[in-house]
C-alpha positions in Angstrom: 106.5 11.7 36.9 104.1 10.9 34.5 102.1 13.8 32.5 98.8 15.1 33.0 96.3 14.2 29.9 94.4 17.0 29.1 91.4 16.5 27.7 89.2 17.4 25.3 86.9 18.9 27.7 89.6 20.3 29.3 90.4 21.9 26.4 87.6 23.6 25.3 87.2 24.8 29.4 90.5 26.6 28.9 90.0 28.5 25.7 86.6 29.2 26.4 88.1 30.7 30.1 91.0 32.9 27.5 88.2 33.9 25.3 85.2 34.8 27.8 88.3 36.7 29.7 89.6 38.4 26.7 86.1 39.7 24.5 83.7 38.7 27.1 81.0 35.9 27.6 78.4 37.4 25.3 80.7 38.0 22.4 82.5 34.6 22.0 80.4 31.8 20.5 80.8 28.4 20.5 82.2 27.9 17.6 84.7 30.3 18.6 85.4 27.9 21.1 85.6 24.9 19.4 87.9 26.4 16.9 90.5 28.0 19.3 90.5 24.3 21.1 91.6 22.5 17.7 88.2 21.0 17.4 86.6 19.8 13.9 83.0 19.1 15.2 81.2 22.2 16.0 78.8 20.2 18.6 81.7 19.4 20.6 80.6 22.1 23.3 76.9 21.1 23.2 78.6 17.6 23.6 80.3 17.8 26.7 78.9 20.6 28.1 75.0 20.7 26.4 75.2 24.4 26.3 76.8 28.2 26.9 75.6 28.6 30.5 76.7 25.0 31.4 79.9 25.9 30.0 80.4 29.1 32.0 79.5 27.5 35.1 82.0 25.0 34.4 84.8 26.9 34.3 83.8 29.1 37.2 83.7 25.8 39.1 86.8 23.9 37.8 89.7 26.5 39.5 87.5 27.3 42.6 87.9 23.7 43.4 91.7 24.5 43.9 91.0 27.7 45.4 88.7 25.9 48.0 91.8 23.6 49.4 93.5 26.8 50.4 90.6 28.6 52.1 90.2 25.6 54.1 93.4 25.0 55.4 93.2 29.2 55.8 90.0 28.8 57.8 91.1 25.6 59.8 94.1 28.6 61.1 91.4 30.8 61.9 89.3 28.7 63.8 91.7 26.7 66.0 93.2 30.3 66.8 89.5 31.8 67.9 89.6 34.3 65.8 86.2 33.9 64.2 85.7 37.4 65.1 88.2 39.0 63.0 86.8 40.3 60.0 90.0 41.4 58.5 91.7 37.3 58.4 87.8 35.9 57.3 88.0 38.1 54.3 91.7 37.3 54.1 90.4 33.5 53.6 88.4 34.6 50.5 90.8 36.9 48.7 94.4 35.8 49.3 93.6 32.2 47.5 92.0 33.7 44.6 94.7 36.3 43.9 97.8 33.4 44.6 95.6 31.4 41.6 95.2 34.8 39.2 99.2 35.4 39.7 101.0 31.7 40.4 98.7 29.2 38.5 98.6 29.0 34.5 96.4 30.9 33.0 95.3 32.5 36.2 95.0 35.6 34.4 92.4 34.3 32.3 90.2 32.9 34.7 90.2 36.7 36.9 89.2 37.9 33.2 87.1 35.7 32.8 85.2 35.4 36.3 85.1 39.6 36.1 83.1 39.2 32.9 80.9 36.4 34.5 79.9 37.7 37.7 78.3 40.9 35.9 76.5 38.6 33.1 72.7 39.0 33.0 71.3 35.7 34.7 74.6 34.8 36.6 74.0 34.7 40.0 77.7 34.0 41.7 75.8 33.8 45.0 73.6 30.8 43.9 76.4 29.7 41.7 78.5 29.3 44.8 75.5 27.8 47.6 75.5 25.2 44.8 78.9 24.2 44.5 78.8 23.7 48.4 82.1 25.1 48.9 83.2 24.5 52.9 86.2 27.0 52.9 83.6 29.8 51.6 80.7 28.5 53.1 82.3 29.0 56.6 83.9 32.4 55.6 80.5 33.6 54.8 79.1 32.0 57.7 81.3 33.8 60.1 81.3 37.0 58.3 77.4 37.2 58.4 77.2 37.3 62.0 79.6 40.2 62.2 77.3 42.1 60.1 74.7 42.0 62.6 70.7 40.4 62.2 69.7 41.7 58.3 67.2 39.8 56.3 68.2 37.1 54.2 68.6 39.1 51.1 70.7 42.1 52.5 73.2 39.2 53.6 73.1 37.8 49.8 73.3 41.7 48.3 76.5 42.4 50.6 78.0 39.1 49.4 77.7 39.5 45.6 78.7 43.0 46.1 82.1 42.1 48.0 82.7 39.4 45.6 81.9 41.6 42.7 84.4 44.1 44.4 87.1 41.5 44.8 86.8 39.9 42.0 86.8 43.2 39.3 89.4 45.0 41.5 91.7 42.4 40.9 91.1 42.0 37.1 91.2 45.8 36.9 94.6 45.8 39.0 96.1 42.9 36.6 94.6 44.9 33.6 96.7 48.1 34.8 100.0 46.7 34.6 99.9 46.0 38.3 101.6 49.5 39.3 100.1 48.9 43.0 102.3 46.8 44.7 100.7 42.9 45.2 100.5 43.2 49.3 99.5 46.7 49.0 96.7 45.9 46.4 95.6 42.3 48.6 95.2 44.6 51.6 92.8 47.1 49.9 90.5 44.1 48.7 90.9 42.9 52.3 89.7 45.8 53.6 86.8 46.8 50.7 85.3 43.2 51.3 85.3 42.9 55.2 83.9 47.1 54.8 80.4 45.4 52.9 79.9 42.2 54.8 79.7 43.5 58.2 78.4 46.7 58.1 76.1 47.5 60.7 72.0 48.3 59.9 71.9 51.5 58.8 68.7 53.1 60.9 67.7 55.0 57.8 63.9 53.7 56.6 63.8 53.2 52.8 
């Protein structure tokens, strides 16, 4: 079987993914980057990439592609069982494939790290960041799960979203960060549960 070539852009998405994981976005700089990945020229980031942000989306985007082929095949179950309804197996559909990439794939850690520390980054809107890649698996999790939360405005249903996905997302960083003491079906089932909790709660009949 012949080997995968890595690239240099490949390259500088992964160490920028185990720096931006380790010290956070804001703290690494490119030339950080370009050193780690065993890079002389110190445009080599600007070169592929043409800046930070680009960079950062980048590598938000480049795992969630994998990530998607799961949720599909998750939500293709859901569907031809009728079970649209079921909050608990929608949510399921977002988190289960994001924690089998943080614990099975290579440098899974990193990217949890890494998306933890992107997701609460001044000017990073995962919601927009996610609409844009036009994911299907999430876009028809979303979709389902916003009509079990009942008729909200528009930007209730995106404030729910980035807070479950912010709640995913750092619980899982914080529970590989803790030496994983919670056991793995234990910890899937509480981000399960957390997520579904924000995206479908009902109006709250309190003005304000």
């Amino acid at each position: 079987m012949e080997a995968v070539r890595t690239t240099a852009r490949d390259e500088l998405m992964r160490e920028a993914e185990r720096l931006f994981g380790s010290r956070g976005v804001e703290a690494v700089s490119l030339r950080d980057i370009v050193r780690a990945a065993g890079h002389r020229n110190e445009s080599a980031v600007q070169y592929h990439f043409g800046s930070k942000r680009n960079l950062v989306d980048a590598v938000v985007a480049a795992r969630l592609q994998s990530i998607e082929a799961r949720r599909v095949a998750m939500l293709a179950k859901i569907e031809a069982d009728a079970a649209t309804l079921d909050a608990g197996r929608l949510m399921a559909a977002f988190v289960e494939p994001l924690a089998d990439e943080a614990l099975n794939a290579p440098g899974g850690e990193d990217y949890i790290r890494f998306l933890a520390q992107a997701i609460t980054r001044p000017g990073f809107d995962i919601v927009v960041q996610i609409a844009e890649l036009n994911l299907p698996g999430m876009v028809g999790v979303t979709r389902y799960l916003r009509a079990l939360g009942g008729r909200v405005p528009v930007e209730i249903q995106n404030l729910r979203e980035r807070m479950a996905i912010t709640t995913v997302v750092t619980g899982l960083a914080s529970w590989i960060a803790g030496g994983r003491r919670i056991p793995r079906k234990r910890m899937t089932r509480e981000l399960i549960e957390a997520g579904a909790a924000i995206l479908t709660a009902r109006r709250s009949t309190t003005k304000g």
